[in-house]
ROBA-747963 format. One record per atom (N, C-alpha, C): residue number from 1; residue in one letter; atom name; x, z, y. Coordinates in nm, 4 decimals, always signed. Atoms other than C-alpha are relative to their C-alpha. Last residue first. Layout:
% ROBA-747963
+-----+------+------+----------+----------+----------+
| pos | code | site |        X |        Z |        Y |
+-----+------+------+----------+----------+----------+
| NUM |    A |   CA |        X |        Z |        Y |
...
+-----+------+------+----------+----------+----------+
***
This chain:
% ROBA-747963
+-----+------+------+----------+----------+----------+
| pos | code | site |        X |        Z |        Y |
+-----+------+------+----------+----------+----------+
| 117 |    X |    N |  -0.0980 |  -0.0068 |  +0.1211 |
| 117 |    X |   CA |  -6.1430 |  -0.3297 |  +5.6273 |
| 117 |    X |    C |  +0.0218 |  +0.1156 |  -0.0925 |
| 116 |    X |    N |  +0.0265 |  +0.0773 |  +0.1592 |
| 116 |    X |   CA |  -6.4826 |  -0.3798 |  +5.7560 |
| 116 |    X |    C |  +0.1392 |  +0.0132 |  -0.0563 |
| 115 |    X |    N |  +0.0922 |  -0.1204 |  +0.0690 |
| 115 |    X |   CA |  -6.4864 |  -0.1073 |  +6.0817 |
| 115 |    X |    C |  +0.0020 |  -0.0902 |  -0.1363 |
| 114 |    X |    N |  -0.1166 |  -0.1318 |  +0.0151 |
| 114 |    X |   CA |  -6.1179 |  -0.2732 |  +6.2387 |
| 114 |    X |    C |  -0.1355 |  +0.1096 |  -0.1236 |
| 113 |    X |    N |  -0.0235 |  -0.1029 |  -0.1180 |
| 113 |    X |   CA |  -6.2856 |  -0.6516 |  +6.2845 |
| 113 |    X |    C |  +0.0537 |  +0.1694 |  -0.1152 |
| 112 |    X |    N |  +0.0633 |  -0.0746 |  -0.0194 |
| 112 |    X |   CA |  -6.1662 |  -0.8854 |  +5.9921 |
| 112 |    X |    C |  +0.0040 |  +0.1029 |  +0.0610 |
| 111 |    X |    N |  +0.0672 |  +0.0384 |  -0.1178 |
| 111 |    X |   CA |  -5.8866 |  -1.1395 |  +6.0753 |
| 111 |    X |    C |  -0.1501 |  +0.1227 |  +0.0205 |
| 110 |    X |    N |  -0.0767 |  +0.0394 |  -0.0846 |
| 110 |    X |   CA |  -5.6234 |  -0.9629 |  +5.8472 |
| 110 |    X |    C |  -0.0675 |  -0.0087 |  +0.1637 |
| 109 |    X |    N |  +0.0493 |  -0.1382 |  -0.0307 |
| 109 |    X |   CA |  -5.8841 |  -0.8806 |  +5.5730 |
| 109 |    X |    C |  +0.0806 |  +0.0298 |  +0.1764 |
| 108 |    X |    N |  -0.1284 |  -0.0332 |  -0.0009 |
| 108 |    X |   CA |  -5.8989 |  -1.2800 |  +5.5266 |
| 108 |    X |    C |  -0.0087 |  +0.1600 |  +0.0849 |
| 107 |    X |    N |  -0.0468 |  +0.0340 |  -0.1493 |
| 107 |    X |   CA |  -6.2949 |  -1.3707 |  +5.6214 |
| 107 |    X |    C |  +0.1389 |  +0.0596 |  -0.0609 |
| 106 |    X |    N |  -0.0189 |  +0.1270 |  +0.0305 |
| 106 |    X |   CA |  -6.5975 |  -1.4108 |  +5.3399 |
| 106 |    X |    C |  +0.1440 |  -0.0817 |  +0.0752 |
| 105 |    X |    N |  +0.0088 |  +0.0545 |  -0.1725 |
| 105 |    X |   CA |  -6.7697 |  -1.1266 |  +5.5539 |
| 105 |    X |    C |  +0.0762 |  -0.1555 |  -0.0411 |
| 104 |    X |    N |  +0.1372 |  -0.0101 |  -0.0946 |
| 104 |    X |   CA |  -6.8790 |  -0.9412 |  +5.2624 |
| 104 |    X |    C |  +0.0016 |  -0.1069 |  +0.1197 |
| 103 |    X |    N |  +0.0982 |  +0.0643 |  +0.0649 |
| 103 |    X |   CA |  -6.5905 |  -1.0108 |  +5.0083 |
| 103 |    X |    C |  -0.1458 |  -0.0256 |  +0.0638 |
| 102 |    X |    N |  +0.0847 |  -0.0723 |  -0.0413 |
| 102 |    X |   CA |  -6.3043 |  -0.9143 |  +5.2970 |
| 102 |    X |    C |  -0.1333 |  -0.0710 |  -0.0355 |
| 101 |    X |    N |  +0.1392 |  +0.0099 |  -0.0605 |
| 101 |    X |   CA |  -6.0663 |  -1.1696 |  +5.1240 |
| 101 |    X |    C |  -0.0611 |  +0.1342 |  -0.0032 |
| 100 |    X |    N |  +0.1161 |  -0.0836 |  -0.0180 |
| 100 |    X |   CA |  -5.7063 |  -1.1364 |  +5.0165 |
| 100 |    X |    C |  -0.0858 |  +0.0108 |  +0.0554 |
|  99 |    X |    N |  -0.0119 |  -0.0655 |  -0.1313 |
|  99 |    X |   CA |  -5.5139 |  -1.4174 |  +4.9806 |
|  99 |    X |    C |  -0.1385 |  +0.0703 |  +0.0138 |
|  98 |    X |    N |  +0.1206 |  -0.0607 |  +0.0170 |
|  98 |    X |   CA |  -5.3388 |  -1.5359 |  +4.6523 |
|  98 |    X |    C |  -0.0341 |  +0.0940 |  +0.1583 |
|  97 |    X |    N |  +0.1005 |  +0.0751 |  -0.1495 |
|  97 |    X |   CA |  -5.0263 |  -1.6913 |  +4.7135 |
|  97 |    X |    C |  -0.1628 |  +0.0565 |  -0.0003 |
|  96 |    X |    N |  -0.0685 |  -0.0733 |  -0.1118 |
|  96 |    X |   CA |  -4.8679 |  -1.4740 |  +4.4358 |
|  96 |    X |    C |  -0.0627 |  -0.0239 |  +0.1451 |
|  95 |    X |    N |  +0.0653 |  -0.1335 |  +0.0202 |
|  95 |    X |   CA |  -5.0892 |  -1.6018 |  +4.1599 |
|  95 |    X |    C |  +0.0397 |  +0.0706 |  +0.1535 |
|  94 |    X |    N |  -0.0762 |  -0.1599 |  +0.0875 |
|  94 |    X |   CA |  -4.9278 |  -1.9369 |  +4.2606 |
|  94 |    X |    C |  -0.0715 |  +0.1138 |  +0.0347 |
|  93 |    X |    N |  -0.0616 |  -0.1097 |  -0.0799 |
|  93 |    X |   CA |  -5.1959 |  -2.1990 |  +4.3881 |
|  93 |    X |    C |  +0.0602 |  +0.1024 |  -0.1167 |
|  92 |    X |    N |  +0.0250 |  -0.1844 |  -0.0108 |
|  92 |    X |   CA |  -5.2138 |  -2.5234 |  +4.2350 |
|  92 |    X |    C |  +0.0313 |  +0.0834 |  +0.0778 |
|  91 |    X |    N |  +0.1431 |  +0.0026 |  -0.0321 |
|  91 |    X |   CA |  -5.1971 |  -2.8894 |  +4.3318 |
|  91 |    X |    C |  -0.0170 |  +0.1376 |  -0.0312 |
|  90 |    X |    N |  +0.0456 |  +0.1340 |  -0.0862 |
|  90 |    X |   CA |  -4.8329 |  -2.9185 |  +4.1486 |
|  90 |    X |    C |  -0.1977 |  +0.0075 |  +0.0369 |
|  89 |    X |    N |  -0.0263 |  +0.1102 |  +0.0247 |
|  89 |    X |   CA |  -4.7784 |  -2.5962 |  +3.9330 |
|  89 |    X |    C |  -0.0510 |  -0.1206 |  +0.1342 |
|  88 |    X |    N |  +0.1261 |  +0.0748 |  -0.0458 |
|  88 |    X |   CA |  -4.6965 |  -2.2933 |  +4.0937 |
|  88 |    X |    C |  +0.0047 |  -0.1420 |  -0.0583 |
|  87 |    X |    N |  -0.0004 |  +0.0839 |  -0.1720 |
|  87 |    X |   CA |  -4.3610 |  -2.1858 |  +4.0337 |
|  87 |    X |    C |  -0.1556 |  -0.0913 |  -0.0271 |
|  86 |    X |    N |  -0.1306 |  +0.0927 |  -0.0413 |
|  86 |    X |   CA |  -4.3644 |  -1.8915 |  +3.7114 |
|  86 |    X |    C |  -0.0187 |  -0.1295 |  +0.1362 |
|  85 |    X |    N |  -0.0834 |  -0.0375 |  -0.0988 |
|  85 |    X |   CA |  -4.6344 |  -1.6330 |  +3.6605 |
|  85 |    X |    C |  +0.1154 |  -0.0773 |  +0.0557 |
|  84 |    X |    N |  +0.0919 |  -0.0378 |  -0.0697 |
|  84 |    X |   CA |  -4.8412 |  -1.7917 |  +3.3927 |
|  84 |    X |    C |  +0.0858 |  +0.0955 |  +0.1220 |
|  83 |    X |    N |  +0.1227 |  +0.1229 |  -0.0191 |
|  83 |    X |   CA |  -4.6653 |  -1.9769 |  +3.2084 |
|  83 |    X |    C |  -0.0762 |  +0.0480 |  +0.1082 |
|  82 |    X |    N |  -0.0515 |  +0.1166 |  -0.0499 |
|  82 |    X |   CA |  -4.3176 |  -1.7498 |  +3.2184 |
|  82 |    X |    C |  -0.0956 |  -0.1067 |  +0.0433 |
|  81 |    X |    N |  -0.0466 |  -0.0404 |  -0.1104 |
|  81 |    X |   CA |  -4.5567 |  -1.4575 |  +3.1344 |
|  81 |    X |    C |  +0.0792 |  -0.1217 |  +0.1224 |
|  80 |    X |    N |  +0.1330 |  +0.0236 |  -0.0859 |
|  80 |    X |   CA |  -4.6859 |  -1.6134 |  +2.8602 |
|  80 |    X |    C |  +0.0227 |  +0.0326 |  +0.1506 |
|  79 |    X |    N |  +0.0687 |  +0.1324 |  -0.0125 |
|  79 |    X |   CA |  -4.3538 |  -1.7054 |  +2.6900 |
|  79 |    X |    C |  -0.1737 |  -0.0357 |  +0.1152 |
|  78 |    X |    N |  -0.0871 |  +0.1059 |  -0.0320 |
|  78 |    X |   CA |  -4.2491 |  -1.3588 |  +2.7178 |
|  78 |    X |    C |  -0.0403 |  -0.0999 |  +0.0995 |
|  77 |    X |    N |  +0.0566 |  -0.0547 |  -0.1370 |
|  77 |    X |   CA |  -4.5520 |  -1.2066 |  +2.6064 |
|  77 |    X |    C |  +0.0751 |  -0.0526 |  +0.0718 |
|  76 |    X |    N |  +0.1197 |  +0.0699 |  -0.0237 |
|  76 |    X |   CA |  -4.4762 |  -1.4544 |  +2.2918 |
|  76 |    X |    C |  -0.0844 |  +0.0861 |  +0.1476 |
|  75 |    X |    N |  -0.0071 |  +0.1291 |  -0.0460 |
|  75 |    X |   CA |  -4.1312 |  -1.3247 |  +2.2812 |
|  75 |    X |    C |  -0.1223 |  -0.0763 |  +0.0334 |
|  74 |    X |    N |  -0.1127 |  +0.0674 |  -0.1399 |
|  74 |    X |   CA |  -4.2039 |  -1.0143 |  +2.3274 |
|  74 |    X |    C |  +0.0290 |  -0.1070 |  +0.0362 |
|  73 |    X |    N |  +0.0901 |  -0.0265 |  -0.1345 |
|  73 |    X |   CA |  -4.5039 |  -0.9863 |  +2.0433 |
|  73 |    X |    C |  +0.0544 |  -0.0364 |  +0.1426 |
|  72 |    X |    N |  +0.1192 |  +0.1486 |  -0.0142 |
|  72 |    X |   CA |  -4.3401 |  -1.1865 |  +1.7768 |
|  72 |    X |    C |  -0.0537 |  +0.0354 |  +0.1681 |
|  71 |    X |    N |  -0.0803 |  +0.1364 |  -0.0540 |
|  71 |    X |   CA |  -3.9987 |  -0.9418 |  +1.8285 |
|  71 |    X |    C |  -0.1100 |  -0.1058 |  +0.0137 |
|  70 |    X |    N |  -0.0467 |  -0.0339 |  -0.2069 |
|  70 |    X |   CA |  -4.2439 |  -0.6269 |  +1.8242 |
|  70 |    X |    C |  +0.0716 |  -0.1089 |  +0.0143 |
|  69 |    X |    N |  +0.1292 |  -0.0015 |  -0.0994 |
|  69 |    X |   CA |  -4.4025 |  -0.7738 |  +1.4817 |
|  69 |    X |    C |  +0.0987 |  +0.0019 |  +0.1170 |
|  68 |    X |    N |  +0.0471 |  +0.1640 |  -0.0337 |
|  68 |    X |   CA |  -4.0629 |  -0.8864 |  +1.3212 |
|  68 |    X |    C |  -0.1086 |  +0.0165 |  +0.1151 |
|  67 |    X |    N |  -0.0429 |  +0.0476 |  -0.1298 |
|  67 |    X |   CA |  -3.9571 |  -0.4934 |  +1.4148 |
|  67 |    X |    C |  -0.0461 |  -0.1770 |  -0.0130 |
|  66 |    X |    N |  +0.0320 |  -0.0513 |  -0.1279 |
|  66 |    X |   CA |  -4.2571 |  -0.3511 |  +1.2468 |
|  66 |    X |    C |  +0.1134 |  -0.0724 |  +0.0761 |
|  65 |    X |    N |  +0.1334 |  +0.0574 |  -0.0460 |
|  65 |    X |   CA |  -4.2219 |  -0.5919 |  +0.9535 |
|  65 |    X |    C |  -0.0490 |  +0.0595 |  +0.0984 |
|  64 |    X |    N |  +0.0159 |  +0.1502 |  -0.0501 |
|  64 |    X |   CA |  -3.8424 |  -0.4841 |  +0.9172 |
|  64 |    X |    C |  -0.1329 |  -0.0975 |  +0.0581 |
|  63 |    X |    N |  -0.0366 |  -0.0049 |  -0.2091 |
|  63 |    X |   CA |  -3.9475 |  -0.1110 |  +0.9299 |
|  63 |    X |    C |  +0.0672 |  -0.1288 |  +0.0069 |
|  62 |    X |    N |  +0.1065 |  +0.0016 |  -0.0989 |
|  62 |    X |   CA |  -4.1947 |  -0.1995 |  +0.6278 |
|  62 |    X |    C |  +0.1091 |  +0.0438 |  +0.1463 |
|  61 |    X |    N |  +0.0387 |  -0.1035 |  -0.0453 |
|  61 |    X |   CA |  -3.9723 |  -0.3616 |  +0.4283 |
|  61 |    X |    C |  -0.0642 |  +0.0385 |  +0.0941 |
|  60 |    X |    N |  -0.0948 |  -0.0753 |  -0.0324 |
|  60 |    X |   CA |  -4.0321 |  -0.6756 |  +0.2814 |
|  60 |    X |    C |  -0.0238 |  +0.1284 |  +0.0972 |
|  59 |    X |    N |  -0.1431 |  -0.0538 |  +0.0614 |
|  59 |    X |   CA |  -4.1367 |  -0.8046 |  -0.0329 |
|  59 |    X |    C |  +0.0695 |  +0.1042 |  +0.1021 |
|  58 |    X |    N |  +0.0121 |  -0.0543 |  +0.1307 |
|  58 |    X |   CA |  -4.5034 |  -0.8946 |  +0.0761 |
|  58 |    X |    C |  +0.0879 |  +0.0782 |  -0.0528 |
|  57 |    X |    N |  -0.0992 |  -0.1169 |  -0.0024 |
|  57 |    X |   CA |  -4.3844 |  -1.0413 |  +0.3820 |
|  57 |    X |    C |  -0.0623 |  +0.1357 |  -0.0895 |
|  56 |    X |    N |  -0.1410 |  -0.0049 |  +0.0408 |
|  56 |    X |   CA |  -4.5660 |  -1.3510 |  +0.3559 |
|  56 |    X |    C |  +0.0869 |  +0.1007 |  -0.0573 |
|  55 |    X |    N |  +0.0376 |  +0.1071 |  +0.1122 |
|  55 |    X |   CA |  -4.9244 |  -1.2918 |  +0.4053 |
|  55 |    X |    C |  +0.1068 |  -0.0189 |  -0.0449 |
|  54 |    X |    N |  +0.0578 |  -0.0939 |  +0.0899 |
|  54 |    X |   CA |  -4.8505 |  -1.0256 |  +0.6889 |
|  54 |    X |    C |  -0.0486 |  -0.0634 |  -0.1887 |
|  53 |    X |    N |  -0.1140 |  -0.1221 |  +0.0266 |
|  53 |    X |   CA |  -4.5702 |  -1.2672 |  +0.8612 |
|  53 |    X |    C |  -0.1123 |  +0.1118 |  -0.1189 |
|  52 |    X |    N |  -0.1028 |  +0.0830 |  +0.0496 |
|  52 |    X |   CA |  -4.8705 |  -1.5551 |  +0.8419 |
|  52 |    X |    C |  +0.0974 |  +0.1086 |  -0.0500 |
|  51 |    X |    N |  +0.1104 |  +0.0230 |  +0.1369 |
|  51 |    X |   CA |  -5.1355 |  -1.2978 |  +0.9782 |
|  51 |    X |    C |  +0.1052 |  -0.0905 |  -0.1220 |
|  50 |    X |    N |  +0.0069 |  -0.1373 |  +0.0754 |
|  50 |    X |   CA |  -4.8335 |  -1.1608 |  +1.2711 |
|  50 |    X |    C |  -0.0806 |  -0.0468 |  -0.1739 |
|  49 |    X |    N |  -0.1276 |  -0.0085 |  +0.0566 |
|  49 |    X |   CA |  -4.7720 |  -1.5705 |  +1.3471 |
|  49 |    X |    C |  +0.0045 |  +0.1541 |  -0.0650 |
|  48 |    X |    N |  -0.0191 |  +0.1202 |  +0.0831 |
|  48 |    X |   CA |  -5.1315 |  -1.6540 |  +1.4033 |
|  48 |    X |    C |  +0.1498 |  +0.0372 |  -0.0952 |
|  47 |    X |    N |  +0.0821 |  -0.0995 |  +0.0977 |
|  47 |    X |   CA |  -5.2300 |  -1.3349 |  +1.6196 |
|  47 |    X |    C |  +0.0531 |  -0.0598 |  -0.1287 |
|  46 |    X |    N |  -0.0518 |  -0.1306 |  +0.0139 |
|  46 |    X |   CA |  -4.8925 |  -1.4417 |  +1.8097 |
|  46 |    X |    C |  -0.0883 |  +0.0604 |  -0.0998 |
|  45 |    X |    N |  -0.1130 |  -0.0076 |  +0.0696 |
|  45 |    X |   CA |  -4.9983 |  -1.7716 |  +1.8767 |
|  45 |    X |    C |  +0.0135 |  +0.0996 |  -0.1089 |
|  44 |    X |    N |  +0.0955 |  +0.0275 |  +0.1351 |
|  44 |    X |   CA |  -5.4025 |  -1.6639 |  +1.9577 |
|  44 |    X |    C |  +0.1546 |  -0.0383 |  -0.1262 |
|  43 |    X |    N |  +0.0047 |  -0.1211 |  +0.0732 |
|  43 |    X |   CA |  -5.1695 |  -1.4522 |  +2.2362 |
|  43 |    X |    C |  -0.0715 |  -0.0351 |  -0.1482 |
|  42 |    X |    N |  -0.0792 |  -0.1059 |  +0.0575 |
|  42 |    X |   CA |  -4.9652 |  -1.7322 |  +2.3181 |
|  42 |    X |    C |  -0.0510 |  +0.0994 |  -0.0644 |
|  41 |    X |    N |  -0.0546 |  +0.1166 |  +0.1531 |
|  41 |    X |   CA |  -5.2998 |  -2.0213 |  +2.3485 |
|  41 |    X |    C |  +0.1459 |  +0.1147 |  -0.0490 |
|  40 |    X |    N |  -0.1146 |  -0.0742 |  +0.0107 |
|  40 |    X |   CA |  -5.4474 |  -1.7534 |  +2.5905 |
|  40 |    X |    C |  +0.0878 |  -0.1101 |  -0.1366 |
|  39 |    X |    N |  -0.0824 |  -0.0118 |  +0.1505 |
|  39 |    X |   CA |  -5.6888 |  -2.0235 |  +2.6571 |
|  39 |    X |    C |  +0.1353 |  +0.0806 |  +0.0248 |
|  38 |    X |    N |  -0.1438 |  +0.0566 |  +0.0675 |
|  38 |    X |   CA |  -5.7870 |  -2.0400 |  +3.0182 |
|  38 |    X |    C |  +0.0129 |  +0.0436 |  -0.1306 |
|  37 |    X |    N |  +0.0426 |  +0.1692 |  +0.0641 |
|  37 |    X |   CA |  -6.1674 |  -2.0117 |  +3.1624 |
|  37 |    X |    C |  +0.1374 |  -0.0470 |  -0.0881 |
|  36 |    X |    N |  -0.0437 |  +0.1160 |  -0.0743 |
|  36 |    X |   CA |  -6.0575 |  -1.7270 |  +3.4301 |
|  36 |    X |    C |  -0.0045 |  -0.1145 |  -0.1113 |
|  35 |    X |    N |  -0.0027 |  -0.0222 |  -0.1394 |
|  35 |    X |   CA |  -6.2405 |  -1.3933 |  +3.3230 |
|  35 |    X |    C |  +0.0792 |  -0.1574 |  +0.0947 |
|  34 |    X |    N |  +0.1586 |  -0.0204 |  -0.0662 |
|  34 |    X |   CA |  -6.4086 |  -1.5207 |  +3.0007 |
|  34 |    X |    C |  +0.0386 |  +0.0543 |  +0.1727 |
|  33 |    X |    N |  +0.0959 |  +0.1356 |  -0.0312 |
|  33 |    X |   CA |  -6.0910 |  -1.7008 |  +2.8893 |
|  33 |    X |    C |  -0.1265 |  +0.0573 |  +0.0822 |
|  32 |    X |    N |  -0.0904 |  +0.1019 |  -0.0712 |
|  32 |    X |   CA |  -5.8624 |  -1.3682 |  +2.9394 |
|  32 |    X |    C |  -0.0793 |  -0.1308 |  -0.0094 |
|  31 |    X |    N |  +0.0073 |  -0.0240 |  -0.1789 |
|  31 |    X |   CA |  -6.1249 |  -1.1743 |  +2.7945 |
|  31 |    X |    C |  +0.0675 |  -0.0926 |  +0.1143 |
|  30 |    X |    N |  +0.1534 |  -0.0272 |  -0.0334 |
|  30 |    X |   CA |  -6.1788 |  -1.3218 |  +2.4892 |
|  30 |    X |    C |  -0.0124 |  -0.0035 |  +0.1266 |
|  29 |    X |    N |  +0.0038 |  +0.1404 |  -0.0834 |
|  29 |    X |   CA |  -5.7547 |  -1.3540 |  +2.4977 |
|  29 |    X |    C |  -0.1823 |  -0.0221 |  -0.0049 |
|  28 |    X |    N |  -0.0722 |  +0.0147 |  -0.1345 |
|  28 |    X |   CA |  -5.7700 |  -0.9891 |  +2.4998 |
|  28 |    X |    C |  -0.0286 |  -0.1298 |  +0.0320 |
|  27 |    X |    N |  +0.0999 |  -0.0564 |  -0.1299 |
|  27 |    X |   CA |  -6.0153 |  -0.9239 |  +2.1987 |
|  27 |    X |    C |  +0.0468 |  -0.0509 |  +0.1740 |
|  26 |    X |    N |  +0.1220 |  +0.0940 |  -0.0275 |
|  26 |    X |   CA |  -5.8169 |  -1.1602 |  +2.0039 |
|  26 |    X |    C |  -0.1082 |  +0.0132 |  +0.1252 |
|  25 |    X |    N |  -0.0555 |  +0.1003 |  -0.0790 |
|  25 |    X |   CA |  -5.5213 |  -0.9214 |  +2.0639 |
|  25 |    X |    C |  -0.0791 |  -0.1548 |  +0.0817 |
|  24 |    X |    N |  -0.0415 |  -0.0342 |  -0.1639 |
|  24 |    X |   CA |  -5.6912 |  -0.6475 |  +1.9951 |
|  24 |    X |    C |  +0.0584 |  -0.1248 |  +0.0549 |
|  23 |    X |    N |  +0.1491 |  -0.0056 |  -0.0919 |
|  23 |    X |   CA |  -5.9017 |  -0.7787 |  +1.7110 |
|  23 |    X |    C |  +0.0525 |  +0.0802 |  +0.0977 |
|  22 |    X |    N |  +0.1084 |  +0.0524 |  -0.0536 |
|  22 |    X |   CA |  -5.6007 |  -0.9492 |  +1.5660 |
|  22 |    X |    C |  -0.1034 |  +0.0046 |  +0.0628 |
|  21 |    X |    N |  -0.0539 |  +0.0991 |  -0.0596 |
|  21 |    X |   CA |  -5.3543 |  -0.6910 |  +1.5262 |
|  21 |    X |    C |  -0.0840 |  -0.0994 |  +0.1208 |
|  20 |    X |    N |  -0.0191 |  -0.1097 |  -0.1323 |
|  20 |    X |   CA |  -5.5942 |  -0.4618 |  +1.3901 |
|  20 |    X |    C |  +0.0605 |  -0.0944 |  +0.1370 |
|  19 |    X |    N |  +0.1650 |  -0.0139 |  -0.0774 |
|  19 |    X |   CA |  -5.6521 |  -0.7089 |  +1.1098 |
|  19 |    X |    C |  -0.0294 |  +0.0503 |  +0.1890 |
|  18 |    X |    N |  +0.0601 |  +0.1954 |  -0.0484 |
|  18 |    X |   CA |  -5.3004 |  -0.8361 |  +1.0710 |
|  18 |    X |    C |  -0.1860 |  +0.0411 |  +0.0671 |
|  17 |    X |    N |  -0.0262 |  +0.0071 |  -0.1620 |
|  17 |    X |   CA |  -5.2342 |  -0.4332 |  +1.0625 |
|  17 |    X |    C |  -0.0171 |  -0.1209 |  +0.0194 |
|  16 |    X |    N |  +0.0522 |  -0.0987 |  -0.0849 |
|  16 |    X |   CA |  -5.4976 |  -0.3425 |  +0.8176 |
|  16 |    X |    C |  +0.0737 |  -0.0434 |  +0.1344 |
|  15 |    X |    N |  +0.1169 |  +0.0242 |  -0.0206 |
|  15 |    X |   CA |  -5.4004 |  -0.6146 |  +0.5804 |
|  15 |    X |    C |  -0.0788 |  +0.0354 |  +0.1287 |
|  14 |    X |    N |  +0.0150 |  +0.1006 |  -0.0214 |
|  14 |    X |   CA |  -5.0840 |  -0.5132 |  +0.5454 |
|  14 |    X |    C |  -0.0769 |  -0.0957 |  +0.0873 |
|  13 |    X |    N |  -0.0623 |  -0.0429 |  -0.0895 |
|  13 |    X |   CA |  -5.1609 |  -0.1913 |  +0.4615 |
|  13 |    X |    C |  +0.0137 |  -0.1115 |  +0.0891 |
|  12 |    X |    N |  +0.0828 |  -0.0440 |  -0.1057 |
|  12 |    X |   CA |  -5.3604 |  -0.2844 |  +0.2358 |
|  12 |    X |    C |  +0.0332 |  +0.0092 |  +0.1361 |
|  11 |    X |    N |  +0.0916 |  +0.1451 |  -0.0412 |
|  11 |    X |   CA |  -5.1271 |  -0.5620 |  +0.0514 |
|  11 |    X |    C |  -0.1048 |  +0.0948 |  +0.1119 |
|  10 |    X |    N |  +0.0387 |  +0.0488 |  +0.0342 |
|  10 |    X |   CA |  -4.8615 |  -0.2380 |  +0.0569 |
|  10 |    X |    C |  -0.1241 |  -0.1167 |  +0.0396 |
|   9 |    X |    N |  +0.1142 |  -0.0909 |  -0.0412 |
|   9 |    X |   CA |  -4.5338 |  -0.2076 |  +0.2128 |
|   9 |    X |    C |  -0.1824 |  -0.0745 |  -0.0545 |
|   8 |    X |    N |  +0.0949 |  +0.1057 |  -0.0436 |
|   8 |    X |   CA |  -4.2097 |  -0.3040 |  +0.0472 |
|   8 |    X |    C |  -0.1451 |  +0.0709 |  -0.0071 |
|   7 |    X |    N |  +0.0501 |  +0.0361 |  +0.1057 |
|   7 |    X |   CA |  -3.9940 |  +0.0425 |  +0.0501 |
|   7 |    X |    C |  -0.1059 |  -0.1442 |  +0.0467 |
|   6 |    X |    N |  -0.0745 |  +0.0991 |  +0.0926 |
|   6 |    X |   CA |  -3.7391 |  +0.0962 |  +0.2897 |
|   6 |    X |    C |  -0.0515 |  -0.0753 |  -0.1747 |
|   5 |    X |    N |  -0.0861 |  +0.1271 |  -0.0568 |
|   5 |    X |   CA |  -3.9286 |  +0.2606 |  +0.4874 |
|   5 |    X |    C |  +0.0210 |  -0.0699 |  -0.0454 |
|   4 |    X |    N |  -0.0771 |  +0.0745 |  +0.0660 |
|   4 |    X |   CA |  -4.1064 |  +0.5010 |  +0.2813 |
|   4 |    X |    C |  +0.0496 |  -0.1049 |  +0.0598 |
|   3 |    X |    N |  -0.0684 |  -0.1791 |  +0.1191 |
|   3 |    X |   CA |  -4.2640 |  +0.8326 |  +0.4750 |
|   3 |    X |    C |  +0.0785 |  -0.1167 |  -0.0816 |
|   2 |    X |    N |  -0.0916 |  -0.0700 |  +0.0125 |
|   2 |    X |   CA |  -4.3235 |  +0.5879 |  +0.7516 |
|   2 |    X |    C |  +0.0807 |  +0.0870 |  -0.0374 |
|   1 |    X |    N |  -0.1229 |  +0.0594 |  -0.0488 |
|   1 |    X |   CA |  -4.4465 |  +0.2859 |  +0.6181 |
|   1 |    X |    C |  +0.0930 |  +0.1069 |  +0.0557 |
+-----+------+------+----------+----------+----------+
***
């Protein structure tokens, strides 16, 4: 893609970055469920919409299929960001409200004596 730009890029190639794509991105939302139980439902988006764009875009050039990618990726980091950082939903706590515990003593670091913080 970068010695021919403007040339349509081939099925390997292709291939390689839907693949790549996917087992980082996949890898992430893995993690992201295994550390708090939530479905990255944007980033499995995003693997969804690059494999689709790589299946499709057969014809087109390869520095158009690098910027579709980076536009899938922003907007769908975007989108996650807004979900997950935005006003607390009803009965929840915002990320932000989060209150730091002294893990030994089970006690806000605040109230813990002066030798545990």
């Amino acid at each position: 893609m970068a010695l021919h730009p403007t040339e349509s890029t081939p099925a390997a190639f292709r291939f390689m970055i839907a693949a790549g794509f996917a087992l980082f991105f996949g890898g992430m939302a893995a993690g992201v469920y295994r550390s708090f139980r939530q479905v990255a439902t944007e980033r499995l988006t995003a693997i969804a919409a690059v494999a689709l764009l790589m299946i499709l875009g057969a014809d087109i050039h390869g520095v158009w299929l690098i910027v579709l990618i980076d536009v899938i990726v922003l907007t769908t980091l975007a989108v996650e960001h807004l979900r997950i950082e935005g006003p607390a939903r009803a009965g929840h706590e915002s990320v932000d409200d989060a209150q730091v515990v002294d893990d030994a003593a089970q006690e806000p670091l605040e109230q813990a004596p002066a030798g545990r913080r």
